[in-house]
N, C-alpha and C positions, 0 to 999 in steps of 0.2 A: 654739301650746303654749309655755309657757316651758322654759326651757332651766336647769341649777343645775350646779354644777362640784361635785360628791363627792368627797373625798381625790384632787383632782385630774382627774378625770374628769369632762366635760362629760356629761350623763345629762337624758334629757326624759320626765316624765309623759308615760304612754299615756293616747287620748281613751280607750280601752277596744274598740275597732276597730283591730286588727292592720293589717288591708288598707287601712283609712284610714291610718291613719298611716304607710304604706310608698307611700301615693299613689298608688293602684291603680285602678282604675279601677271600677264597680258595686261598693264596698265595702260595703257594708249586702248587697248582694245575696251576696256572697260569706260574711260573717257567718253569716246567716241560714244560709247551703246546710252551712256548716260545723256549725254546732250540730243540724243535722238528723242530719248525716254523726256524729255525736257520740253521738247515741242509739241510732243504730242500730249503731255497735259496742257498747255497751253492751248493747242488745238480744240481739244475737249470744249476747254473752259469757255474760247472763241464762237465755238458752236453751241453750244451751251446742252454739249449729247452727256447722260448719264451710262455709266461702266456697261450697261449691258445695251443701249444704242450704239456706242461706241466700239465694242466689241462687233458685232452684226458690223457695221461697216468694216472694219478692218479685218475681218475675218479669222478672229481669234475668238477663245471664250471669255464668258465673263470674269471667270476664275484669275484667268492669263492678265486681263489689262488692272483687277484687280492687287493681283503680284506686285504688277510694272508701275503700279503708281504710290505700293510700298518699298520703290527701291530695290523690288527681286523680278530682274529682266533676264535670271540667266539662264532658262528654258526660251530664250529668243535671241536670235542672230541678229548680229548687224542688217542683214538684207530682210530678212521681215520685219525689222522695224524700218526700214525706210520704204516697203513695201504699205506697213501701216501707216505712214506720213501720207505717201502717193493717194491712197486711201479716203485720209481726212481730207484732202486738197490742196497738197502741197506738191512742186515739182522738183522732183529732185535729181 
Protein backbone atom coordinates (compact mmCIF):
# COMPACT_ATOMS: atom_id res chain seq x y z
CA UNK A 1 0.00 0.00 0.00
CA UNK A 2 1.34 3.33 -0.57
CA UNK A 3 2.10 5.62 1.98
CA UNK A 4 1.20 9.85 1.49
CA UNK A 5 2.26 12.45 4.28
CA UNK A 6 -1.09 14.90 4.97
CA UNK A 7 -0.36 18.25 6.77
CA UNK A 8 2.52 16.33 7.99
CA UNK A 9 1.18 13.03 8.84
CA UNK A 10 2.44 9.85 7.12
CA UNK A 11 -1.33 8.26 6.53
CA UNK A 12 -1.76 4.80 4.20
CA UNK A 13 -5.02 3.82 2.20
CA UNK A 14 -6.88 0.81 3.61
CA UNK A 15 -7.08 -2.36 1.29
CA UNK A 16 -10.59 -2.24 2.88
CA UNK A 17 -9.78 -5.46 5.31
CA UNK A 18 -9.04 -3.92 8.69
CA UNK A 19 -7.49 -7.33 9.88
CA UNK A 20 -5.52 -7.45 6.63
CA UNK A 21 -3.99 -4.46 7.04
CA UNK A 22 -3.16 -4.86 10.87
CA UNK A 23 -1.49 -8.29 9.36
CA UNK A 24 -3.43 -10.68 11.25
CA UNK A 25 -3.74 -13.63 10.52
CA UNK A 26 -7.32 -15.65 8.63
CA UNK A 27 -8.15 -11.84 7.51
CA UNK A 28 -10.91 -12.47 5.09
CA UNK A 29 -12.05 -14.97 7.62
CA UNK A 30 -12.37 -12.57 10.27
CA UNK A 31 -14.00 -9.98 7.73
CA UNK A 32 -16.55 -12.15 6.90
CA UNK A 33 -17.39 -13.40 10.65
CA UNK A 34 -17.49 -9.61 11.50
CA UNK A 35 -20.06 -8.56 8.89
CA UNK A 36 -22.19 -11.52 10.09
CA UNK A 37 -21.61 -10.36 13.72
CA UNK A 38 -22.98 -6.76 12.07
CA UNK A 39 -26.38 -8.10 11.09
CA UNK A 40 -27.11 -9.63 13.61
CA UNK A 41 -26.79 -6.60 15.99
CA UNK A 42 -28.79 -4.98 13.78
CA UNK A 43 -31.21 -7.71 13.74
CA UNK A 44 -31.43 -7.50 17.51
CA UNK A 45 -32.00 -3.89 17.32
CA UNK A 46 -34.78 -4.66 14.36
CA UNK A 47 -36.57 -6.80 16.67
CA UNK A 48 -36.11 -4.95 19.45
CA UNK A 49 -34.88 -8.79 21.41
CA UNK A 50 -32.59 -8.22 24.53
CA UNK A 51 -29.02 -10.44 24.77
CA UNK A 52 -30.61 -13.15 26.56
CA UNK A 53 -34.09 -13.18 24.14
CA UNK A 54 -31.81 -13.20 21.65
CA UNK A 55 -29.71 -15.70 22.63
CA UNK A 56 -32.98 -18.40 23.27
CA UNK A 57 -33.56 -17.75 19.67
CA UNK A 58 -30.28 -18.42 18.23
CA UNK A 59 -29.43 -21.03 20.38
CA UNK A 60 -26.41 -19.74 21.99
CA UNK A 61 -25.90 -18.40 25.51
CA UNK A 62 -26.28 -15.36 26.95
CA UNK A 63 -22.61 -15.04 27.75
CA UNK A 64 -21.88 -16.02 23.79
CA UNK A 65 -24.09 -13.12 22.15
CA UNK A 66 -22.78 -10.99 24.99
CA UNK A 67 -18.89 -11.62 23.62
CA UNK A 68 -20.29 -11.19 20.06
CA UNK A 69 -21.50 -7.83 20.42
CA UNK A 70 -18.07 -6.82 22.24
CA UNK A 71 -16.27 -7.66 19.20
CA UNK A 72 -15.17 -11.38 20.56
CA UNK A 73 -16.88 -13.79 18.05
CA UNK A 74 -14.15 -16.15 18.09
CA UNK A 75 -15.63 -19.10 20.06
CA UNK A 76 -18.09 -18.89 16.83
CA UNK A 77 -17.82 -20.22 13.33
CA UNK A 78 -18.69 -18.72 10.39
CA UNK A 79 -21.62 -21.33 10.02
CA UNK A 80 -23.27 -20.64 13.35
CA UNK A 81 -23.34 -17.31 12.93
CA UNK A 82 -25.13 -17.62 9.74
CA UNK A 83 -27.02 -20.27 11.38
CA UNK A 84 -27.79 -17.35 14.07
CA UNK A 85 -28.99 -14.87 11.22
CA UNK A 86 -31.32 -17.87 9.78
CA UNK A 87 -32.51 -17.74 13.30
CA UNK A 88 -33.25 -14.07 13.67
CA UNK A 89 -35.13 -14.23 10.12
CA UNK A 90 -32.79 -13.89 7.80
CA UNK A 91 -32.27 -16.30 4.59
CA UNK A 92 -29.21 -16.96 3.81
Amino acid sequence: MKKQVIDGIEVQRSSGNVYADLGLPDAEKLKIKTGLVIEIRKAMRRLGLTQQEAAKRMGITQPKVSDMMRGDFSNLSERKLMDCLNRLGYDI
